[in-house]
C-alpha positions, -999 to 999 in steps of 0.1 A, spaced: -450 -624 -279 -469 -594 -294 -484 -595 -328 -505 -573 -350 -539 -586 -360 -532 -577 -397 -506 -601 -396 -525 -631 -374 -555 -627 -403 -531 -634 -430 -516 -662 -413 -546 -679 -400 -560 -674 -441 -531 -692 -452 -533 -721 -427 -568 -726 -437 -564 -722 -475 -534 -747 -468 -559 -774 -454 -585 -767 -479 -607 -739 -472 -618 -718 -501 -606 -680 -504 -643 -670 -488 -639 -693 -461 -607 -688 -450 -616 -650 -449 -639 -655 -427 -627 -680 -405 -595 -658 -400 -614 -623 -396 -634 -639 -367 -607 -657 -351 -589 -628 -344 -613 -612 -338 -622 -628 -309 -583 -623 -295 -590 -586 -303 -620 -586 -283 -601 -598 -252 -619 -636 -259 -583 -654 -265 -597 -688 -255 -618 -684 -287 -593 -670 -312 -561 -684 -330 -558 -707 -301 -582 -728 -320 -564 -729 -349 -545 -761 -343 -579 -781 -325 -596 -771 -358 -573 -785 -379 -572 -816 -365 -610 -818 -369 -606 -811 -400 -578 -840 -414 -599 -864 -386 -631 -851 -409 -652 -841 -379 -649 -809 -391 -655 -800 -425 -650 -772 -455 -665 -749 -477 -701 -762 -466 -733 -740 -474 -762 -744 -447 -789 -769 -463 -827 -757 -451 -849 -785 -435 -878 -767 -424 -892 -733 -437 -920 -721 -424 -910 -686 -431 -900 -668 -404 -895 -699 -382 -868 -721 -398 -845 -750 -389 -811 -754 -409 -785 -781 -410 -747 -769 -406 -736 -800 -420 -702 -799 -396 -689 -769 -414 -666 -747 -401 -686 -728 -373 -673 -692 -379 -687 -696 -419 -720 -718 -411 -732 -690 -381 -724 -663 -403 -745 -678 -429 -775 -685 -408 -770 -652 -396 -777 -634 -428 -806 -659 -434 -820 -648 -398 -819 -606 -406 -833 -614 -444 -861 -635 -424 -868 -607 -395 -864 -579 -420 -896 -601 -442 -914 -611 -414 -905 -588 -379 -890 -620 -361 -873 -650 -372 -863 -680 -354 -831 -701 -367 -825 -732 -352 -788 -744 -365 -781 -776 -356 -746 -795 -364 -725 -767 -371 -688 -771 -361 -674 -750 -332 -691 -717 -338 -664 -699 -323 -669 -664 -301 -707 -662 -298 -709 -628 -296 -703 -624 -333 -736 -633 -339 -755 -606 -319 -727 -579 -329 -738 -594 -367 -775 -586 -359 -773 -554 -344 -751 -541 -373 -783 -548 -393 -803 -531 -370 -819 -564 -352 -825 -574 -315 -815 -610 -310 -809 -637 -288 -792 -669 -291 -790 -695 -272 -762 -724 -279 -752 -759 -265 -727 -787 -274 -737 -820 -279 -708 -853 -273 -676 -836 -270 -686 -806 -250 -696 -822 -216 -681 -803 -193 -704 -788 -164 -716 -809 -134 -749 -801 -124 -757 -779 -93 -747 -805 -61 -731 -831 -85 -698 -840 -92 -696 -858 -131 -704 -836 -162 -736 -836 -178 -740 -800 -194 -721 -783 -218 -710 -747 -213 -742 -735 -227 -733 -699 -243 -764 -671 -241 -756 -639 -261 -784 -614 -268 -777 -580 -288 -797 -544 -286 -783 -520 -314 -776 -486 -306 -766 -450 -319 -738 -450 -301 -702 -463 -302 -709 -499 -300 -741 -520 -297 -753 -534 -263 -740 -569 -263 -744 -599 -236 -720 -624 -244 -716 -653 -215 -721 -689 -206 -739 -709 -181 -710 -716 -163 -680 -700 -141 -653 -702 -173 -655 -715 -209 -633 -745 -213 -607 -724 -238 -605 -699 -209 -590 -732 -191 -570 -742 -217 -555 -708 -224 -549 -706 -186 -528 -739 -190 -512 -727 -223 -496 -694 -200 -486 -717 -169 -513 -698 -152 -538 -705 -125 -580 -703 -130 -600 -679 -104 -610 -698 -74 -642 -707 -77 -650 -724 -110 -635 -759 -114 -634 -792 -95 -614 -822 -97 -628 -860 -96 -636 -859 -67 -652 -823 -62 -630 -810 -45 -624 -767 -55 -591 -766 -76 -576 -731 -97 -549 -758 -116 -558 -762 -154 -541 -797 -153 -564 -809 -126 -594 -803 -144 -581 -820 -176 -569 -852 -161 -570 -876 -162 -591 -883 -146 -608 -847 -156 -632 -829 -137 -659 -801 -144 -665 -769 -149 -693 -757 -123 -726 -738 -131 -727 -700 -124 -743 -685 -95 -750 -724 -79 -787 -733 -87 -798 -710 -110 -772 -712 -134 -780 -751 -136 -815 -740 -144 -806 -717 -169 -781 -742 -185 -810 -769 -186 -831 -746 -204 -802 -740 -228 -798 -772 -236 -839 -776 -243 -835 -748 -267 -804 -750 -287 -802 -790 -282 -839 -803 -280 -857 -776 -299 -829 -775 -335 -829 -813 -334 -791 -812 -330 -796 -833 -292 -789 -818 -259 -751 -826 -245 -747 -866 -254 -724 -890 -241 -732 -910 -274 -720 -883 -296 -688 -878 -279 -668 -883 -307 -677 -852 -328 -678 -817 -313 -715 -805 -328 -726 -769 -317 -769 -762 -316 -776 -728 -316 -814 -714 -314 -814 -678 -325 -844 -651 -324 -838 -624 -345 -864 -590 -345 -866 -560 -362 -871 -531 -338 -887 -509 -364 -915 -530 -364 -926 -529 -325 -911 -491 -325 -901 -457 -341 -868 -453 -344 -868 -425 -326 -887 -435 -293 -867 -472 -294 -830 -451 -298 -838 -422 -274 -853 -449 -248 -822 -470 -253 -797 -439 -249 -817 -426 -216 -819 -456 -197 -782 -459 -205 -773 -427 -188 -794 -433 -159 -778 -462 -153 -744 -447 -155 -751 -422 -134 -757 -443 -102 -735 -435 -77 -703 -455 -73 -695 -477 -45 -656 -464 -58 -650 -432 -74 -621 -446 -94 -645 -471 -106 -667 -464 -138 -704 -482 -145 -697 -504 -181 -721 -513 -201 -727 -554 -218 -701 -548 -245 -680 -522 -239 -653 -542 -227 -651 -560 -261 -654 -524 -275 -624 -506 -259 -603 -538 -261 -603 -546 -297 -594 -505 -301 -560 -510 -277 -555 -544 -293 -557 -533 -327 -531 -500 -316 -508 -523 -293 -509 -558 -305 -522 -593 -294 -501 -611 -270 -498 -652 -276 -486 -674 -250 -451 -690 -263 -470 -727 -261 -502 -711 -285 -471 -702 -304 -454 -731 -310 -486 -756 -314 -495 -729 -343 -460 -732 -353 -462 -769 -355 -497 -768 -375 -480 -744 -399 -450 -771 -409 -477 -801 -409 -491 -779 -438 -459 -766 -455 -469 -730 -447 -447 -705 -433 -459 -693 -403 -437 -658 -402 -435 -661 -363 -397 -660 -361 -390 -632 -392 
């Protein structure tokens, strides 16, 4: 089924509004939710909805919470997320992060125990927007233990997002928006939702043996999500988990905290203006662009892309054609909208 994002944001405001959320909150949560379906990131949009609601009524997820500041040393500052409702808690250490760069040149956030903070490439997309260069790094402590190490065969890393943003005076900012493994888990799940298969390649059952079914790798008994490109995505998700886990305080991935989904996220944030002009940094940015572009292609029906542009050209046919939501996304959104007496508009 195909619906407009206009209509998704009003219904995921409602649901949340239902559940407790106040009229900021739910703004936000349901501008960034679709968004992400907009983007072409459905395994981090209204899919969600019905997980985070059952967070929230099990209280490991909680509303309307403000970031509380544990360390300021100025432009290096650790904040607690208190288990509030990712998409509101990363957008408000976000606008801390740009305040901090735009006083000092650079600031470091580290976020710990924020709630699922939803597509990371908001965050990046949020920075450049400001004018910022950032990086972010993010792990999931407990609940997200999902990757088994390079060789191995049990999970002991989570997914281990790295996003990293370069603004630009063009259509759309540079943005890097990926994970330290083969698929994100709600890539799986939406897979499973559509009766669909995964790429070859990027699960294994128990036993480590390659699977592409969804239902194998959820169990039980479940098994794991492998690292990208063998080795050194293990050793890029280690170092993740050092910085968003280790380095916030909010733990690396935990067996002991399994019961609570927690999300660390370690985010440098710099003001260009202050290394270069403006107009050296944006002509630099636009040249290297082109050359790149102009390589010659292995295809000449193929076209060179560049980090973002995906996201870019998807949310403007999305936005013109519609979002399409599997019939089971459908009906567990359904089912979340009559828990909360709110009518979910899906059948008018």
């Amino acid at each position: 089924m195909i619906y407009q994002a206009d209509f998704l944001v009003d219904l995921t405001r409602r649901i949340f509004q239902a559940v407790g959320s106040n009229a900021s909150e739910a703004e936000v949560v349901a501008q960034r939710l679709v968004n992400a379906n907009l983007s072409g990131h459905d395994s981090h949009g209204v899919i969600r909805i019905p997980t985070y609601i059952k967070w929230i009524q099990e209280d490991k997820t909680r509303l309307n919470q403000t970031i509380d500041i544990e360390t300021d040393n100025g432009s290096m500052v650790v904040i607690d997320g208190k288990f509030g409702l990712g998409q509101s808690i990363g957008q408000q250490a976000m606008e801390l992060g740009i305040d901090r760069a735009q006083e000092h040149g650079v600031a470091v956030i580290a976020l710990k125990d924020s709630a699922h903070l939803g597509r990371i490439g908001d965050w990046p997309e949020m920075c450049a927007k400001a004018g910022m260069v950032s990086v972010h790094f993010v792990n999931t402590s407990g609940m997200g233990n999902l990757v088994a190490p390079y060789g191995a065969i049990e999970r002991r890393l989570s997914a281990n997002p790295f996003a990293a943003g370069v603004p630009t005076q063009g259509e759309f900012p540079l943005i890097l928006d990926m994970s330290a493994c083969t698929i994100a888990e709600g890539k799986i799940r939406v897979a499973l939702h559509a009766g669909k298969q995964v790429p070859e390649g990027c699960i294994i059952d128990s036993e480590g043996n390659p699977t592409t079914d969804p239902e194998t790798f959820y169990g039980p008994p479940a098994g794991s999500i492998l690292p990208i490109a063998g080795h050194k995505g293990y050793a890029l998700s280690m170092i993740i988990e050092m910085m968003a886990g280790a380095l916030t305080g909010g733990s690396c991935t935990n067996p002991d905290r399994a019961h609570q989904l927690s999300n660390g996220m370690l985010s440098i944030i710099m003001d260009r203006s202050k290394l270069q002009s403006e107009d050296y940094f944006f002509n630099e940015v636009s040249r290297y662009c082109e050359y790149v572009k102009s390589a010659k292609l292995m295809d000449e029906n193929n076209k060179i892309l560049m980090p973002g542009e995906i996201e870019h050209n998807t949310r403007a046919q999305r936005r013109a054609d519609g979002i399409e939501l599997s019939q089971t996304t459908i009906d567990m959104i359904q089912e979340t909208c009559e828990s909360l007496d709110v009518s979910s508009g899906f059948n008018s």
